[in-house]
VOLOVEX-886326 format. One record per residue: x, y, z of N, C-alpha, C in turn. Coordinates in steps of 0.1 Angstrom, whole numbers, padded with zeros to 4 digits, always signed. Atoms other than C-alpha are relative to their C-alpha. Example, Ala and Ser with C-alpha at 12.3 -4.5 7.8 and 13.67 -1.06 7.14 Angstrom:
# VOLOVEX-886326
+0009-0012+0000+0123-0045+0078+0009+0012+0000/-0009-0011+0000+0137-0011+0071-0008+0011+0008/
//
This chain:
# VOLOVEX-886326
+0007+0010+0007+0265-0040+0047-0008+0007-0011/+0010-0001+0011+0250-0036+0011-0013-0003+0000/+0013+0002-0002+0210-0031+0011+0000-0005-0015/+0002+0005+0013+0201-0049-0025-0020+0008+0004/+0010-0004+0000+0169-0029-0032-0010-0003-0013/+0006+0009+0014+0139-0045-0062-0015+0014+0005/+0018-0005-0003+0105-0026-0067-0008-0012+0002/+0015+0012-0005+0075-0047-0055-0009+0000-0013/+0007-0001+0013+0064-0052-0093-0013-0010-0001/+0007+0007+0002+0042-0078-0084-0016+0003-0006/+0012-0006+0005+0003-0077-0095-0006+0009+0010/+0007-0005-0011-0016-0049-0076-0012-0002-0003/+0013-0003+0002-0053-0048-0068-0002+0014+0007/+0007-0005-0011-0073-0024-0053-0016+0003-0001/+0012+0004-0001-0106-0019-0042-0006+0012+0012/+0004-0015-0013-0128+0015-0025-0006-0007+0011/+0011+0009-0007-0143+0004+0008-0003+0010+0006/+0013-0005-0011-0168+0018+0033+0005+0007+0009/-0005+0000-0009-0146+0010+0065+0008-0009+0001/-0007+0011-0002-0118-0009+0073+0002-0010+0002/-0001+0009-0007-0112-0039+0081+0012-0010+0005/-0020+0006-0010-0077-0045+0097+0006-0008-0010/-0015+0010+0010-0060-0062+0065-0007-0012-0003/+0006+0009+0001-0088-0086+0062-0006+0002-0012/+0003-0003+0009-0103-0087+0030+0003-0010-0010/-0003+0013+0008-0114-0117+0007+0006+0001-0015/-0001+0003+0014-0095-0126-0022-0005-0004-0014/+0011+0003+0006-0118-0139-0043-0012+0010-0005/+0007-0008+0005-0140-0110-0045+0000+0006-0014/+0000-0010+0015-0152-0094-0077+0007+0011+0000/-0002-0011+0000-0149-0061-0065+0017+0005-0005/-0011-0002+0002-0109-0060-0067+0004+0005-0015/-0007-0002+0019-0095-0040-0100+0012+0004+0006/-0015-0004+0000-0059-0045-0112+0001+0016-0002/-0011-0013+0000-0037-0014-0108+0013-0003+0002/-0009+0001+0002-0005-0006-0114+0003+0010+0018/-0009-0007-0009+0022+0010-0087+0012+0003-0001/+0004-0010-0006+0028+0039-0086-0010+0006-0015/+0014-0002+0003-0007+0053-0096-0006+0008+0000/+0017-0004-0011-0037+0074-0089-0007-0007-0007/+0015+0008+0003-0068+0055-0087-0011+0008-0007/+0011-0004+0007-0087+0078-0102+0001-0001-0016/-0003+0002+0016-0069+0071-0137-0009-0011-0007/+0007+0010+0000-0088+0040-0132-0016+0003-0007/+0011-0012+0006-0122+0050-0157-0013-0006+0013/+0014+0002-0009-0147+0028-0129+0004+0007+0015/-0007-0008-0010-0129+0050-0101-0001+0014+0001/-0002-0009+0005-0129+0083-0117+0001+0015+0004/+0010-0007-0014-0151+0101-0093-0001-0004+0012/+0001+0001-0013-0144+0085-0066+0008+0003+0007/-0008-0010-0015-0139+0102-0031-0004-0010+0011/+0007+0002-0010-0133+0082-0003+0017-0011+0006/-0012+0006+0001-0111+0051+0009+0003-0010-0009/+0000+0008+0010-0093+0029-0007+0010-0012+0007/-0008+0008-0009-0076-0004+0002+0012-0010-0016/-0011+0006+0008-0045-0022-0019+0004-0009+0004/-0007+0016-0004-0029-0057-0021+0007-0001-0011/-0004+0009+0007-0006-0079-0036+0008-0009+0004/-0006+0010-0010+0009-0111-0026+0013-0007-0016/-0010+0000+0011+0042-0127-0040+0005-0012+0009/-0007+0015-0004+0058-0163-0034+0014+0002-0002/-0014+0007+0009+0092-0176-0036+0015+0012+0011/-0010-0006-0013+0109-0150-0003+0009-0011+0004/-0011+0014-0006+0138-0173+0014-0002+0006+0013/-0002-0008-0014+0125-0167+0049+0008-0006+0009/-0011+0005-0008+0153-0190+0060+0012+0006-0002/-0010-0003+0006+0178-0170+0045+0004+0010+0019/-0002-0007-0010+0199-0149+0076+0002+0016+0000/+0002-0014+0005+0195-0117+0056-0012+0005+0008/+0016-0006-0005+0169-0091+0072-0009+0009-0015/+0002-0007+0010+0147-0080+0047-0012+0010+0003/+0012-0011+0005+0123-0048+0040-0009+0003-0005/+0008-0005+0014+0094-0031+0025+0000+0014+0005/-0004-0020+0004+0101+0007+0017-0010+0003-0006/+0007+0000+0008+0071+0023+0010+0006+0022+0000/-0006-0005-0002+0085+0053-0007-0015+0018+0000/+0014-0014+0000+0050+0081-0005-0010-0008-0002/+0010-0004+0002+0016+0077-0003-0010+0011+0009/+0005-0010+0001-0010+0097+0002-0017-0004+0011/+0000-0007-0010-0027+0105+0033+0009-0005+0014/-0001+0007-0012-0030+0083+0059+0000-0012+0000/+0001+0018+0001-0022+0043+0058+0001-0005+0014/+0002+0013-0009-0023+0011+0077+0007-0008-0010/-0007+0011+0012+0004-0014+0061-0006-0016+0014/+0003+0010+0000-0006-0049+0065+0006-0013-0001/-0010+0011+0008+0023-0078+0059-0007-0013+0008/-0001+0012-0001+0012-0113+0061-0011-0003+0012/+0015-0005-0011-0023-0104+0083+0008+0007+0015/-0006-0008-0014+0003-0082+0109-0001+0013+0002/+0000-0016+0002-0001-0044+0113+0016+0002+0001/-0013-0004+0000+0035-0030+0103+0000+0010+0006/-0001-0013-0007+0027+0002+0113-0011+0007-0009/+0011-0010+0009+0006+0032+0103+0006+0013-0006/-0007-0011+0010+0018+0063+0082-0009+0011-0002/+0010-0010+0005+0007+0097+0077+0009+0012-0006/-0006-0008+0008+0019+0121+0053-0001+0000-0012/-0008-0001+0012+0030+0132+0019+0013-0006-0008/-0018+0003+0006+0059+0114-0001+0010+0001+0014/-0015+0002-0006+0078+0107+0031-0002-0018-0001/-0002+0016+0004+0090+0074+0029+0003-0003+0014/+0001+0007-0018+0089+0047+0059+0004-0015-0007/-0008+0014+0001+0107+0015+0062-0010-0011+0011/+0002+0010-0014+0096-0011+0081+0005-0022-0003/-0003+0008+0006+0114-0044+0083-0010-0012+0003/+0001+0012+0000+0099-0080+0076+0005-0012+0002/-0009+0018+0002+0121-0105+0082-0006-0009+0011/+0002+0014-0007+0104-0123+0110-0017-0005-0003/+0017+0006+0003+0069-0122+0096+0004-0007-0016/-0003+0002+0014+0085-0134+0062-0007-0018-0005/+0000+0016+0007+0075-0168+0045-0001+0001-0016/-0002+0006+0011+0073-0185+0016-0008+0008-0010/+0013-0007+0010+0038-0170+0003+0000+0016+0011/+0004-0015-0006+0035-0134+0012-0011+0012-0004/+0008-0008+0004+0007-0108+0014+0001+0013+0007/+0000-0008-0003+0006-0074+0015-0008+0014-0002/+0009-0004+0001-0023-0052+0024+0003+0015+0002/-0003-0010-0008-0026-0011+0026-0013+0006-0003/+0010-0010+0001-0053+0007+0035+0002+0017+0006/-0002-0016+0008-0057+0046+0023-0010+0008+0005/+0014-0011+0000-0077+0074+0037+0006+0015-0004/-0005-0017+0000-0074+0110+0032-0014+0012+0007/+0015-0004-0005-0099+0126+0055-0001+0017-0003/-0002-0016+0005-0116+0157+0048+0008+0012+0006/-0007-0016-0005-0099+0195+0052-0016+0005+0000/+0011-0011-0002-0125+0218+0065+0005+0011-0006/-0004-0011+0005-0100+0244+0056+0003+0003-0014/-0007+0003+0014-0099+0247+0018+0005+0007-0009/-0006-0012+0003-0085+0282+0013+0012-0006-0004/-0010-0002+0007-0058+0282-0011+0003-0016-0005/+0000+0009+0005-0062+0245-0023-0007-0005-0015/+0004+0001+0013-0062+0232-0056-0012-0009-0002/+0010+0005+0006-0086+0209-0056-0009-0006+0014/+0011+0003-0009-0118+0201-0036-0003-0014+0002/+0001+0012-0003-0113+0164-0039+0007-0006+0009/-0013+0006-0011-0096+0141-0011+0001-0016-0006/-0003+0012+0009-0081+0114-0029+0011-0007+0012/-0008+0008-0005-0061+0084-0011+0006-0007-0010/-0011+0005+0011-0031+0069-0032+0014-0003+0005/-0010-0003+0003-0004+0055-0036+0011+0001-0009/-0009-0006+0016+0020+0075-0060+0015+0000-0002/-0015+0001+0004+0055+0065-0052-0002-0016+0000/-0002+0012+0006+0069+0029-0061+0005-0009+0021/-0008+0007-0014+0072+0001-0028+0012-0008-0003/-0013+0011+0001+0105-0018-0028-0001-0010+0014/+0000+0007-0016+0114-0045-0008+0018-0002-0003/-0016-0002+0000+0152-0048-0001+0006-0014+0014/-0006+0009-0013+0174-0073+0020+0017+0004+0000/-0015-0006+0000+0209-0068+0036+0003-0014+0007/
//
């Protein structure tokens, strides 16, 4: 079976927070600035300097969650440690460098879809031989979503 694979071009936000809050997080808020994906947030000039976490969205209509296809979101790197979020569900959690993680969607799928990721990168005590003293959360590869 052929996987048909799209980037997730829709609009992103994101927004630094405090502490989590499980994928909850109002729409409406000021705080949210557009970003692109794939990123770093510190490109962002009211971001610049910031160390800490960070949480990301973007929602997108018009899925065919009646279709008998299974569909995907491929997120293909970020950067430390996530929490993906589809449709107020925990997908799963992630930790690493640029490895890429699949996880499929097709039964939480509908018509209107949202999808949340929250970003830490907690400190290194050890900082021998590292280039840089900041702990940035990001993410800097591109998500796709795919159906087969």
């Amino acid at each position: 079976m052929i996987r048909r694979v799209t980037p997730l071009t829709t609009p992103w936000h994101m927004r630094p927070v405090a502490t989590f809050q499980q994928g909850h997080y109002a729409h409406d808020d000021p705080t949210w600035l557009a970003c692109t994906i794939p990123s770093h947030w510190q490109q962002h000039p009211l971001l610049a300097h910031y160390v800490g976490r960070m949480v990301y969205r973007t929602q997108w209509s018009g899925a065919d969650a009646t279709s008998d296809r299974r569909h995907f979101l491929k997120f293909n790197g970020m950067f430390y440690q996530g929490n993906i979020w589809f449709n107020d569900q925990l997908l799963g959690q992630q930790r690493g460098y640029f490895a890429p993680h699949t996880y499929e969607i097709t039964p939480l799928l509908r018509a209107d879809n949202a999808l949340v990721v929250e970003l830490a990168c907690p400190e290194e005590h050890n900082k021998v031989g590292k280039r840089s003293e900041e702990h940035t959360s990001e993410l800097q590869s591109r998500v796709d979503i795919s159906y087969a």
